[in-house]
TORSEZA-825929 format. One record per residue (C-alpha): residue in one letter; x negated, y, z negated. Coordinates in nm, 3 decimals. Each point is the difference from the previous one (the first is absolute). Example, Ala and Ser with C-alpha at 12.3 -4.5 7.8 and 13.67 -1.06 7.14 Angstrom:
2
<r lopa="a" c1="-1.230" c2="-0.450" c3="-0.780"/>
<r lopa="s" c1="-0.137" c2="0.344" c3="0.066"/>
***
This chain:
337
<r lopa="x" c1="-16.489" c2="11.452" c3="-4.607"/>
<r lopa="x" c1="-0.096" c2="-0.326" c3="-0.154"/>
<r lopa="x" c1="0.015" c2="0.174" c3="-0.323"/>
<r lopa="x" c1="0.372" c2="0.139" c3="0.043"/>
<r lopa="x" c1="0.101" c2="-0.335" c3="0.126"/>
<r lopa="x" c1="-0.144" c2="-0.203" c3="-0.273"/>
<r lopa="x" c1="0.151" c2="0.270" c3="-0.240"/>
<r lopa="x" c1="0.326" c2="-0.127" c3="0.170"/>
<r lopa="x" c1="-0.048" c2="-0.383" c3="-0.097"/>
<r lopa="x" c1="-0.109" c2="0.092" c3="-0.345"/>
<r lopa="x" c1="0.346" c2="0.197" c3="-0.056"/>
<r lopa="x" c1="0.196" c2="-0.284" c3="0.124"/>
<r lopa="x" c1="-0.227" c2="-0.242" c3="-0.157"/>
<r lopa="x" c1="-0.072" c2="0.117" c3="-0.355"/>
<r lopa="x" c1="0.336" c2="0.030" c3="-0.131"/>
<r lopa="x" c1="0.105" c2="-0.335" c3="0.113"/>
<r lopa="x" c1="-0.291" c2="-0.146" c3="-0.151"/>
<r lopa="x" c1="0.073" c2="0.167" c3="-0.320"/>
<r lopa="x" c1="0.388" c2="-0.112" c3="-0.020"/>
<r lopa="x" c1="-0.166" c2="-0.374" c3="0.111"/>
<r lopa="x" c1="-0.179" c2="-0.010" c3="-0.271"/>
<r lopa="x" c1="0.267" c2="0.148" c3="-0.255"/>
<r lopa="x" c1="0.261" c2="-0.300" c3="0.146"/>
<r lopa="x" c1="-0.317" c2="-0.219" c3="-0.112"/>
<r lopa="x" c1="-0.085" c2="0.141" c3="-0.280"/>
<r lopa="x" c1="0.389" c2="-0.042" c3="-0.150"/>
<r lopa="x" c1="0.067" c2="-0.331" c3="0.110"/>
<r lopa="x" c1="-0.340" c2="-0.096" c3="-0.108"/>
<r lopa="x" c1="0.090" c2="0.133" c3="-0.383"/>
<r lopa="x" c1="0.361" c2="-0.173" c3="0.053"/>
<r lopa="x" c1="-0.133" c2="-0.327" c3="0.075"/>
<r lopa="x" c1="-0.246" c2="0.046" c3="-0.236"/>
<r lopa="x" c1="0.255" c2="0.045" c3="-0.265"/>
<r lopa="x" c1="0.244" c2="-0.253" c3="0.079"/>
<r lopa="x" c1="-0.345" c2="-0.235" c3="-0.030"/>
<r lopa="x" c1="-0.071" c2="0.122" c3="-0.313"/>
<r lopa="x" c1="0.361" c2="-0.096" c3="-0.139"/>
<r lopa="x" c1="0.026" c2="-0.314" c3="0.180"/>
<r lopa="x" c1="-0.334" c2="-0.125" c3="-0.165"/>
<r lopa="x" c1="0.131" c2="0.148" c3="-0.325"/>
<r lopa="x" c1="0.291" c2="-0.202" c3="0.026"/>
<r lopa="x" c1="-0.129" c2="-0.302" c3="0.086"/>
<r lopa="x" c1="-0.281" c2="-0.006" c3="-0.213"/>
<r lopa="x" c1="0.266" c2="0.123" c3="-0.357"/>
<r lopa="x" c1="0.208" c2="-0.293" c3="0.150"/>
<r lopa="x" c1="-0.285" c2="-0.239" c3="-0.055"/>
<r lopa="x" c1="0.033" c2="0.060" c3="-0.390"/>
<r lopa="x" c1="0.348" c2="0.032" c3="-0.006"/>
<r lopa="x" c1="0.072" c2="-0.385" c3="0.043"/>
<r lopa="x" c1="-0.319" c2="-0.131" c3="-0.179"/>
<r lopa="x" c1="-0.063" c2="0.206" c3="-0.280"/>
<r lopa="x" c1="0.337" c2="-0.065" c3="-0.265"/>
<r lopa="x" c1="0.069" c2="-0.364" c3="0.126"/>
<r lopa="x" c1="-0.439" c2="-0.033" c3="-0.076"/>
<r lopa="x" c1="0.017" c2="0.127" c3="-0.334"/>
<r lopa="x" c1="0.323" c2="-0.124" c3="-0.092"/>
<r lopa="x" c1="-0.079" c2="-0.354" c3="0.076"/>
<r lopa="x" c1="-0.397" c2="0.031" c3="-0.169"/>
<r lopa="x" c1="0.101" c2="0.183" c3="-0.286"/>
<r lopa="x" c1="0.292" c2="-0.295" c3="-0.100"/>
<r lopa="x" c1="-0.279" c2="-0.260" c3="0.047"/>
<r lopa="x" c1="-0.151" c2="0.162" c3="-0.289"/>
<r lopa="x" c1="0.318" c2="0.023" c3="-0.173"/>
<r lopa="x" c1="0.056" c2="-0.377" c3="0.021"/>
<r lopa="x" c1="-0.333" c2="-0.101" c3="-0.110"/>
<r lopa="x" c1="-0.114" c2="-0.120" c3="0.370"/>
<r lopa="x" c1="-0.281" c2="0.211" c3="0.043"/>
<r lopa="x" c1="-0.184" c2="0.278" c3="-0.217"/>
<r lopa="x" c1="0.005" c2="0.317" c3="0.121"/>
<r lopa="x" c1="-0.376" c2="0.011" c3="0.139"/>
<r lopa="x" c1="0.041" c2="-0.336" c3="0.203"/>
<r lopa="x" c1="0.276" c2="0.134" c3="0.198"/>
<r lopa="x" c1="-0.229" c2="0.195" c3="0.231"/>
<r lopa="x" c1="-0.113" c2="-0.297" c3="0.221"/>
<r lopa="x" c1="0.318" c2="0.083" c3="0.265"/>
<r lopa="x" c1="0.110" c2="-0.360" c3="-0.030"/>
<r lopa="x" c1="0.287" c2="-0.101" c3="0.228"/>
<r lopa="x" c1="0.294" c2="-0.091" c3="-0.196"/>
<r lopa="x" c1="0.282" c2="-0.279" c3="0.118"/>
<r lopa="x" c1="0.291" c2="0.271" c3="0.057"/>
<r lopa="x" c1="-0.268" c2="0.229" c3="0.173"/>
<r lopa="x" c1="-0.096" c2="0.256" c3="-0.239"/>
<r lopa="x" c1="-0.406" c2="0.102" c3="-0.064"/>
<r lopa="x" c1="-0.089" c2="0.020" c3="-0.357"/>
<r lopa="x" c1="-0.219" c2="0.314" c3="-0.049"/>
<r lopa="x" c1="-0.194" c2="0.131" c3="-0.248"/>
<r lopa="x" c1="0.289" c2="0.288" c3="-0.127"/>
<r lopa="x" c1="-0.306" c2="0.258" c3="-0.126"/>
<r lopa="x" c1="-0.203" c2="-0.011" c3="0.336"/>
<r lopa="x" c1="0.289" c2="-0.080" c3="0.218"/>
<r lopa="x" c1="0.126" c2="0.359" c3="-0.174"/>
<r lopa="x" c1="-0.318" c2="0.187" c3="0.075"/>
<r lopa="x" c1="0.061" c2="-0.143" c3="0.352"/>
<r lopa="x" c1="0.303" c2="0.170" c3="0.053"/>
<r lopa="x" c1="-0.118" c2="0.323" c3="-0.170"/>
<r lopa="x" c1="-0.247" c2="0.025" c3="0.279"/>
<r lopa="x" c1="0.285" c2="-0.127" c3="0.237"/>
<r lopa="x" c1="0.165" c2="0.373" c3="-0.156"/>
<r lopa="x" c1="-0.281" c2="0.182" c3="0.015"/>
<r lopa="x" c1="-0.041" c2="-0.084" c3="0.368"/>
<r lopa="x" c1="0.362" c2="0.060" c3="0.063"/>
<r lopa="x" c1="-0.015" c2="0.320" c3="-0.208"/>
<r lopa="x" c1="-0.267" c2="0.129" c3="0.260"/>
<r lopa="x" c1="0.168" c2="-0.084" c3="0.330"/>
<r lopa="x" c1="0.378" c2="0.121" c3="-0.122"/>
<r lopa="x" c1="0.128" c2="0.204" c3="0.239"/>
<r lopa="x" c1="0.195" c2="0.227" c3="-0.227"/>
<r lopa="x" c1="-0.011" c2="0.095" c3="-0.348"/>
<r lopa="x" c1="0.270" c2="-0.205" c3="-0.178"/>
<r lopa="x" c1="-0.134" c2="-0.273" c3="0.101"/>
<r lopa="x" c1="-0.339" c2="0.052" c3="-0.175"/>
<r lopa="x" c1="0.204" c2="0.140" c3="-0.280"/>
<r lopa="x" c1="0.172" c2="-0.398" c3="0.040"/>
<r lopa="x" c1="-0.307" c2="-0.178" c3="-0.015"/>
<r lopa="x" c1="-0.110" c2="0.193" c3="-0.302"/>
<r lopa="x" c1="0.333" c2="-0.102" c3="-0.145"/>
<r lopa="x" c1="-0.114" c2="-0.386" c3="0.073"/>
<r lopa="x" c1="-0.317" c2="0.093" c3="-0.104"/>
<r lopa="x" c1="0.121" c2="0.076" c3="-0.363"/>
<r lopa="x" c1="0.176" c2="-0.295" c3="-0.017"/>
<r lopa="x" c1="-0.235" c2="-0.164" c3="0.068"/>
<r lopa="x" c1="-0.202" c2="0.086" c3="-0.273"/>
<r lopa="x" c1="0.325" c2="-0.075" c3="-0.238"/>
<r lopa="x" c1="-0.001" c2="-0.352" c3="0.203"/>
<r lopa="x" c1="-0.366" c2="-0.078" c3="-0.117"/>
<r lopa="x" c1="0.075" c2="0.107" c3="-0.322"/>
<r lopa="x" c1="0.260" c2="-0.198" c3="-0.052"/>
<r lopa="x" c1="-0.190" c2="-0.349" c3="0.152"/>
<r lopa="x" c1="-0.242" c2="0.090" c3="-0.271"/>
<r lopa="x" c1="0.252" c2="0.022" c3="-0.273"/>
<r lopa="x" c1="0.134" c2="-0.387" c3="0.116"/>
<r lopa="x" c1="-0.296" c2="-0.137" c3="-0.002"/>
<r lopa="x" c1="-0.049" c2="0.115" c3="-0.276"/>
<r lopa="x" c1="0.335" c2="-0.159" c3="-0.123"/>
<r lopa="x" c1="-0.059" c2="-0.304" c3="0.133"/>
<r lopa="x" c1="-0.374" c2="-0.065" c3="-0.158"/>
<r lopa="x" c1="0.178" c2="0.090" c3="-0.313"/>
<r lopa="x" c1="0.326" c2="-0.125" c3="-0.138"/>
<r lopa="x" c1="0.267" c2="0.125" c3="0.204"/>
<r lopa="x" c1="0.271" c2="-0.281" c3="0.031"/>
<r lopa="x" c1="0.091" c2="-0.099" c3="0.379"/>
<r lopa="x" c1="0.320" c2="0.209" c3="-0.005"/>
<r lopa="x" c1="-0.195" c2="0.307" c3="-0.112"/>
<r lopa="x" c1="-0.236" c2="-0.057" c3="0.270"/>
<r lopa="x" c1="0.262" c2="-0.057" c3="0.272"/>
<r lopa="x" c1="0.236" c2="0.291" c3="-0.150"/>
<r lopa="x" c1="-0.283" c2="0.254" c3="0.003"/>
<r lopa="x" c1="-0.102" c2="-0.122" c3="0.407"/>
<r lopa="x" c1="0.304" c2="0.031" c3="0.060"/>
<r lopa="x" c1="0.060" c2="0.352" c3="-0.103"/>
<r lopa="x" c1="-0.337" c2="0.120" c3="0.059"/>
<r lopa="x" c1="-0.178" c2="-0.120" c3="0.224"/>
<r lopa="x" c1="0.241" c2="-0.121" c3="0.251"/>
<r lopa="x" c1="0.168" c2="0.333" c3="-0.006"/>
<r lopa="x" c1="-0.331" c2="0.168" c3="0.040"/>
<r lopa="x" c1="-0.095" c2="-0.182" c3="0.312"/>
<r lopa="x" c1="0.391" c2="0.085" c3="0.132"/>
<r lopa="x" c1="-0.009" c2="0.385" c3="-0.078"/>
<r lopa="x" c1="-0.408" c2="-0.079" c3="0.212"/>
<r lopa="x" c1="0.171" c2="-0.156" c3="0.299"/>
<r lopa="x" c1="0.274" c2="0.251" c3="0.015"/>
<r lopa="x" c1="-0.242" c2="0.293" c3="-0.058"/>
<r lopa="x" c1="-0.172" c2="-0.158" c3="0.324"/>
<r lopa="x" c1="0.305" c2="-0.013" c3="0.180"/>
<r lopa="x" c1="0.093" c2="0.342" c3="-0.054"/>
<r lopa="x" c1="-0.369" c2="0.071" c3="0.090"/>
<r lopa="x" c1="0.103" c2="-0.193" c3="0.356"/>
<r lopa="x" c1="0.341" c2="0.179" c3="0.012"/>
<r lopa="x" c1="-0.139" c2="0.333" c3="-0.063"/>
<r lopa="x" c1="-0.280" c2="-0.062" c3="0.303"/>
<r lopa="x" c1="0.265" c2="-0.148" c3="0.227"/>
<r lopa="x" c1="0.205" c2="0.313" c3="-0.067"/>
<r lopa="x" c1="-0.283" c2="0.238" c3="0.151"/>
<r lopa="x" c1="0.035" c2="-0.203" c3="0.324"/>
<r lopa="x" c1="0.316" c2="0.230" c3="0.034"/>
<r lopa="x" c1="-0.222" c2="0.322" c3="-0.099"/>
<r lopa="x" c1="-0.282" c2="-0.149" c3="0.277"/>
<r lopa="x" c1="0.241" c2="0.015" c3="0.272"/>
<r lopa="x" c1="0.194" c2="0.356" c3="-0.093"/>
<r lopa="x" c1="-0.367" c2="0.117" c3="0.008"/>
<r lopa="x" c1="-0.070" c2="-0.192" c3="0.337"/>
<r lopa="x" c1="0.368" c2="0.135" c3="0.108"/>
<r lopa="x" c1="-0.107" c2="0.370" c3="-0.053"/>
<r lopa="x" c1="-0.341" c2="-0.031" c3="0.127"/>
<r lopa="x" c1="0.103" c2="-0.114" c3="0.311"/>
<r lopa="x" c1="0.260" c2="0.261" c3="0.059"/>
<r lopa="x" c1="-0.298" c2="0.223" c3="-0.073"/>
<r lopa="x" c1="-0.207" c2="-0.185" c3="0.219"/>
<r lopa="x" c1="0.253" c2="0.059" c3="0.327"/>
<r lopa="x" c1="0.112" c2="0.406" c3="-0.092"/>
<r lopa="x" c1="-0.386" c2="0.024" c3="-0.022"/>
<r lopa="x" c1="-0.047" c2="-0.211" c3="0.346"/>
<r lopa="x" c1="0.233" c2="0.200" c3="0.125"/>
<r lopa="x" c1="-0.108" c2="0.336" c3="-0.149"/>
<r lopa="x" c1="-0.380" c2="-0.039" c3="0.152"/>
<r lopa="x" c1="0.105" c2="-0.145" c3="0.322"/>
<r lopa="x" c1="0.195" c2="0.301" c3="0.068"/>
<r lopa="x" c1="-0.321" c2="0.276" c3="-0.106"/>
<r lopa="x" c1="-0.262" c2="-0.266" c3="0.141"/>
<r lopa="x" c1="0.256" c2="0.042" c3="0.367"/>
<r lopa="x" c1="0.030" c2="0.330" c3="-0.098"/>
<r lopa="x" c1="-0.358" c2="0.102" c3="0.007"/>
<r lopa="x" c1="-0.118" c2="-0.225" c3="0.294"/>
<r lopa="x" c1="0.226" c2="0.146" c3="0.176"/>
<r lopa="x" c1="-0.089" c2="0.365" c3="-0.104"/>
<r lopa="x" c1="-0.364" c2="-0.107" c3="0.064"/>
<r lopa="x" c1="0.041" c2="-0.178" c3="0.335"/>
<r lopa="x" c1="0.148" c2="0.351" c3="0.115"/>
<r lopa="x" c1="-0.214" c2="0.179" c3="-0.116"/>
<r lopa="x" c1="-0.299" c2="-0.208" c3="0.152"/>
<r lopa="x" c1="0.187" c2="-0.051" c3="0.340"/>
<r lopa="x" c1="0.057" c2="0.386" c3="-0.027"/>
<r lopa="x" c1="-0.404" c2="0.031" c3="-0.054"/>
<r lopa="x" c1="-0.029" c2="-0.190" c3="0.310"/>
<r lopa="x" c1="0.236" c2="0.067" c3="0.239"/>
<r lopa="x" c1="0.013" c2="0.420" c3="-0.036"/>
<r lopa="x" c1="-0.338" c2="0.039" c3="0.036"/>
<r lopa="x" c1="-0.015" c2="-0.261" c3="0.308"/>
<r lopa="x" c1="0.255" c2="0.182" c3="0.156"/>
<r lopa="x" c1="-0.147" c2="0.377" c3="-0.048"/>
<r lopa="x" c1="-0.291" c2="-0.163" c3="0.117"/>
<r lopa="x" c1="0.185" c2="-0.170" c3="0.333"/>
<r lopa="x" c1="0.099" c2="0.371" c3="0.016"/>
<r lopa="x" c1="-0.288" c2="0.204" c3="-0.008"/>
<r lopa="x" c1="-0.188" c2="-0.259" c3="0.229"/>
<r lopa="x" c1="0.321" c2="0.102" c3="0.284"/>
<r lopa="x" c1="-0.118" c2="0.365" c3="-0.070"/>
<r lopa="x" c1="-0.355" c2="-0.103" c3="0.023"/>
<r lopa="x" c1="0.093" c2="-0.159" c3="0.315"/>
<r lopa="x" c1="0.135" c2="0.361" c3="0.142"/>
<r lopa="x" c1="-0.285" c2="0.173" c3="-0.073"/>
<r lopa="x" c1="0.065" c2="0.161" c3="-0.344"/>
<r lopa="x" c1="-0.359" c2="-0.073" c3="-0.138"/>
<r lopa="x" c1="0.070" c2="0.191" c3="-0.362"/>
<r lopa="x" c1="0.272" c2="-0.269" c3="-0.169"/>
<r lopa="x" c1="-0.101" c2="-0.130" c3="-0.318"/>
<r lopa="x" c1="0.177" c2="-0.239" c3="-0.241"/>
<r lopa="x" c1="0.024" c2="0.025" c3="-0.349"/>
<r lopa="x" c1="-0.192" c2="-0.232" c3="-0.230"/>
<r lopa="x" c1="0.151" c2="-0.039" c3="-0.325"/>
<r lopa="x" c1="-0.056" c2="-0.353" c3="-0.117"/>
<r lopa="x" c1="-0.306" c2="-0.201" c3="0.014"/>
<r lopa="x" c1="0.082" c2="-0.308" c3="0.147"/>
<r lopa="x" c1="-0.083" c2="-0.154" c3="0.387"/>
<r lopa="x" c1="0.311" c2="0.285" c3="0.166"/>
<r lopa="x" c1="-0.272" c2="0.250" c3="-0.177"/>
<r lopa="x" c1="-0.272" c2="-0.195" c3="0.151"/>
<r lopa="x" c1="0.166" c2="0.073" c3="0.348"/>
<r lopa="x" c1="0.131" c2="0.338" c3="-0.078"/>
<r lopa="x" c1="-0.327" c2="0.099" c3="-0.029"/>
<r lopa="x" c1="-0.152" c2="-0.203" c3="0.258"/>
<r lopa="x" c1="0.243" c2="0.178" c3="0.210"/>
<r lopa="x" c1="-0.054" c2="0.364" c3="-0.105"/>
<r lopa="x" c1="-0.400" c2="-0.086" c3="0.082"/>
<r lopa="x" c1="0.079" c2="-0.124" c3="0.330"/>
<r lopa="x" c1="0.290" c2="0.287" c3="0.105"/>
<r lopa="x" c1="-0.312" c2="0.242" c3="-0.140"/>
<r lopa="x" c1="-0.240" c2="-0.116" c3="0.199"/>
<r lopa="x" c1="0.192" c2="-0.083" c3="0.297"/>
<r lopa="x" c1="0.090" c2="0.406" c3="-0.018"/>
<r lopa="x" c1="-0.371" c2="0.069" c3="-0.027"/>
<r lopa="x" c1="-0.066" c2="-0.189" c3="0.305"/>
<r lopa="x" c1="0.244" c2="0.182" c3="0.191"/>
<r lopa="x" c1="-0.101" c2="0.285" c3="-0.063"/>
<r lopa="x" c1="-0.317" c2="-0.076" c3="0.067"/>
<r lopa="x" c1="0.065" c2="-0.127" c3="0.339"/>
<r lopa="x" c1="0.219" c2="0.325" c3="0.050"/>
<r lopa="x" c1="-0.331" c2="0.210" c3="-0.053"/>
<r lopa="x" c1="-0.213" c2="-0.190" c3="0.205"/>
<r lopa="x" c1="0.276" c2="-0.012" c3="0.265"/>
<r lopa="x" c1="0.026" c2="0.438" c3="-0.046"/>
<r lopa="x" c1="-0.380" c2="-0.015" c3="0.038"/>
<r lopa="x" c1="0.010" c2="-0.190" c3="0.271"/>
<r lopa="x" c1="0.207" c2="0.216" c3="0.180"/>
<r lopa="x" c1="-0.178" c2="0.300" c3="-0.103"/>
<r lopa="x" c1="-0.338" c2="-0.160" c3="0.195"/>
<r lopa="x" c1="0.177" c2="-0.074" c3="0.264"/>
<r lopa="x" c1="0.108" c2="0.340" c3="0.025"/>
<r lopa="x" c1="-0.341" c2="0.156" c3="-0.055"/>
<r lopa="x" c1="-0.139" c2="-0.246" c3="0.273"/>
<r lopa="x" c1="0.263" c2="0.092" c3="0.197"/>
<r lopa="x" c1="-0.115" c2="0.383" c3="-0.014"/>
<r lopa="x" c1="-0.356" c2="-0.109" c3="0.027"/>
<r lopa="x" c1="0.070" c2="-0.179" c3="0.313"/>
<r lopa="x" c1="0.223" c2="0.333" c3="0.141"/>
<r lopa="x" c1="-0.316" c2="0.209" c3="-0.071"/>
<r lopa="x" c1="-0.223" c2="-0.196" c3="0.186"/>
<r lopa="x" c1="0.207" c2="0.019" c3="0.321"/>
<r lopa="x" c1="0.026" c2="0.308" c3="-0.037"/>
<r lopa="x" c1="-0.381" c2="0.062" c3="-0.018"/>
<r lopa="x" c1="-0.042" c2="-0.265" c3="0.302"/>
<r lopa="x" c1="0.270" c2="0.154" c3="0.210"/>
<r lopa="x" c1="-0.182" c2="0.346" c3="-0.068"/>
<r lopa="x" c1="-0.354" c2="-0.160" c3="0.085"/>
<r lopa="x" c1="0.147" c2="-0.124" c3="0.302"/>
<r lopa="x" c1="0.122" c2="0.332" c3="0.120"/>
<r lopa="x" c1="-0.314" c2="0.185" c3="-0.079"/>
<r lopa="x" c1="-0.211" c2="-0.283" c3="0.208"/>
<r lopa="x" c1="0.252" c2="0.044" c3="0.293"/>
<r lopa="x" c1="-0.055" c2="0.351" c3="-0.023"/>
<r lopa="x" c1="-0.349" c2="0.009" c3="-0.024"/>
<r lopa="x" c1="-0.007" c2="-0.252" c3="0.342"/>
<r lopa="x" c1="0.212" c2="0.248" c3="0.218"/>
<r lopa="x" c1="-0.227" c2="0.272" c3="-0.093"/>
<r lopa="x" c1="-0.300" c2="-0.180" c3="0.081"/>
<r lopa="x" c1="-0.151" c2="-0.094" c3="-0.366"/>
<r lopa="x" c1="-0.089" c2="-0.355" c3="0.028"/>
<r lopa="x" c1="-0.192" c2="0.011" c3="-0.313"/>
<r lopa="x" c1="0.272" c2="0.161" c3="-0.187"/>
<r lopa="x" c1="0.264" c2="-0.207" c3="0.148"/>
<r lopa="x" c1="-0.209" c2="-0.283" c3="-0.099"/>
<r lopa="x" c1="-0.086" c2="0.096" c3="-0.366"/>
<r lopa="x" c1="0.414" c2="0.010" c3="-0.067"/>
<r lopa="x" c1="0.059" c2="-0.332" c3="0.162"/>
<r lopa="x" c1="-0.310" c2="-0.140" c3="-0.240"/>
<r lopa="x" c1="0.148" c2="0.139" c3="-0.296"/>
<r lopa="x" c1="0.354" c2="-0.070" c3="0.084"/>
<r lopa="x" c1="-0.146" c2="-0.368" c3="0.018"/>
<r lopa="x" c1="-0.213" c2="-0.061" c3="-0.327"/>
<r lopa="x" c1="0.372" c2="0.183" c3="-0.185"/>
<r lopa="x" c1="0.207" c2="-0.301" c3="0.139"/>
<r lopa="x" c1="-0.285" c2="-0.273" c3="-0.070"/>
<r lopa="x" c1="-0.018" c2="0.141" c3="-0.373"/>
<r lopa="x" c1="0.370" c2="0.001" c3="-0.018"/>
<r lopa="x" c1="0.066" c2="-0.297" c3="0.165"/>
<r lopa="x" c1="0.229" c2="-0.285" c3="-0.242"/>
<r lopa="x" c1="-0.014" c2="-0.323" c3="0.216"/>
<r lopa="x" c1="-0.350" c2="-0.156" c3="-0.168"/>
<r lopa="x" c1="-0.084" c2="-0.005" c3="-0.317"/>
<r lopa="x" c1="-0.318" c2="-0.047" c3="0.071"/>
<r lopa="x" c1="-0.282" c2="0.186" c3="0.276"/>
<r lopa="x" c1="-0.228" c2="-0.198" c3="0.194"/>
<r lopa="x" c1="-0.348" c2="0.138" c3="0.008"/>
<r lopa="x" c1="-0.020" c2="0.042" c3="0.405"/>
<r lopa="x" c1="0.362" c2="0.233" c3="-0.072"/>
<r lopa="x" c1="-0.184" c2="0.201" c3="-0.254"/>
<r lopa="x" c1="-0.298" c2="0.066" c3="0.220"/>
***
């Protein structure tokens, strides 16, 4: 019984915990990715508004003859607010910045983006090289400024846009997140819906069938103990399962069996007992007879003058009754002698 009704719990129990942990499980991996993107976001937005206005500003210092290019590095605070960075490590900075970014995209244009940025990069740093270059050797101001102009400051645009479309491109799967989230949660109620109705379904099918396991057999059992009670020793119920109603069924059948044993038992001895009492009932009749014939041959023997004939049959007639006599169990010795 404790088996059928912990069967019971585990139906209704089981399936919900299953859909539980599917709700869980997909807004875990929504939240997840709408983390994921955020932090992308965010951390692509970081680069966004330093990187061009950084290597814009460092890069003219060198133009103008302010700074060489290998003492820009030291991050110095500048009156209008811009860092001055060193443009060849502040450029492997941001190619681990891509890297990075590569590895956490969410979708694949946007790692096809950052290796878009990445390229240019590579064309930027080339190009830093190739001024410096100009400006150690004789390149004339106007060169200088023409060629940052149309290099490198177009470089570090087509970067900050190739960021931006990086950022656009994440922002956009926000919309894909939430169709996904959309359909997995209409999945997640048809399938609510679909296991709570077979999880009812079943308990229900099993709680009739266990209260059927339980309350037939009680009741043939209520039944056969009124036929029991009317003195039909030979009912037996049926044992078919092996739980406690078997336990009783066949506690029952034992006791109906030897309950009829007993009877019958008592029926012989009572038949028996009647029988003896019959046969001591003859063997009183005989007796009397015998006395009542003693008696008449002592009377006999008196009127015809045979005292010692009339007194043999009264002696005999005497020691019959004393051996037949039933009131003592026991003889006294003085009664014997």
């Amino acid at each position: 019984m404790n088996r059928r009704l912990v069967a019971i719990s585990v139906t209704v129990f089981i399936p919900m915990l299953t859909v539980m942990i599917y709700l869980l499980v997909s807004l875990s991996s929504a939240t997840d990715a709408y983390r994921e993107i955020t932090h992308n976001i965010v951390y692509a937005n970081q680069y966004t508004q330093d990187f061009k206005s950084r290597i814009d500003y460092s890069v003219y210092l060198a133009v103008i003859s302010w700074k060489s290019v290998e003492e820009l590095g030291d991050e110095e605070m500048m009156v209008n607010g811009f860092i001055t960075v060193n443009p060849y490590e502040y450029i492997d900075e941001m190619e681990g910045a891509c890297d990075l970014m590569s590895d956490r995209a969410t979708v694949s244009t946007s790692r096809n983006q950052i290796q878009r940025v990445k390229n240019t990069l590579r064309s930027l740093e080339k190009g830093v090289k190739i001024l410096e270059e100009g400006i150690n050797g004789d390149w004339k101001y106007q060169e200088k400024m023409d060629y940052f102009d149309q290099n490198i400051k177009n470089m570090t645009t087509l970067i900050r846009e190739g960021i931006q479309d990086y950022i656009y491109l994440e922002t956009m799967n926000y919309e894909n997140i939430r169709r996904q989230l959309d359909e997995k949660t209409q999945q997640s109620f048809m399938l609510c819906g679909a296991v709570s109705v077979i999880a009812i379904f079943i308990a229900v099918y099993m709680t009739a069938k266990a209260n059927r396991s339980v309350t037939v057999p009680i009741r043939e059992l209520c039944d056969m103990t009124e036929k029991v009670a009317g003195g039909d020793f030979s009912v037996r119920t049926k044992e078919v399962e092996s739980d406690e109603i078997a336990v009783l069924s066949r506690s029952f059948n034992d006791m109906t069996k030897q309950i009829g044993w007993l009877v019958e038992d008592i029926k012989r001895q009572q038949e028996n007992l009647h029988m003896t009492e019959t046969r001591l009932l003859q063997a009183q009749i005989n007796p009397h007879f015998l006395y009542n014939t003693l008696d008449t041959m002592s009377s006999i023997a008196s009127i015809q003058n045979c005292d010692l004939v009339s007194d043999l049959c009264q002696s005999l007639s005497n020691i019959f009754r004393y051996s037949l006599d039933m009131k003592y169990p026991y003889a006294t010795v003085s009664r014997e002698i």
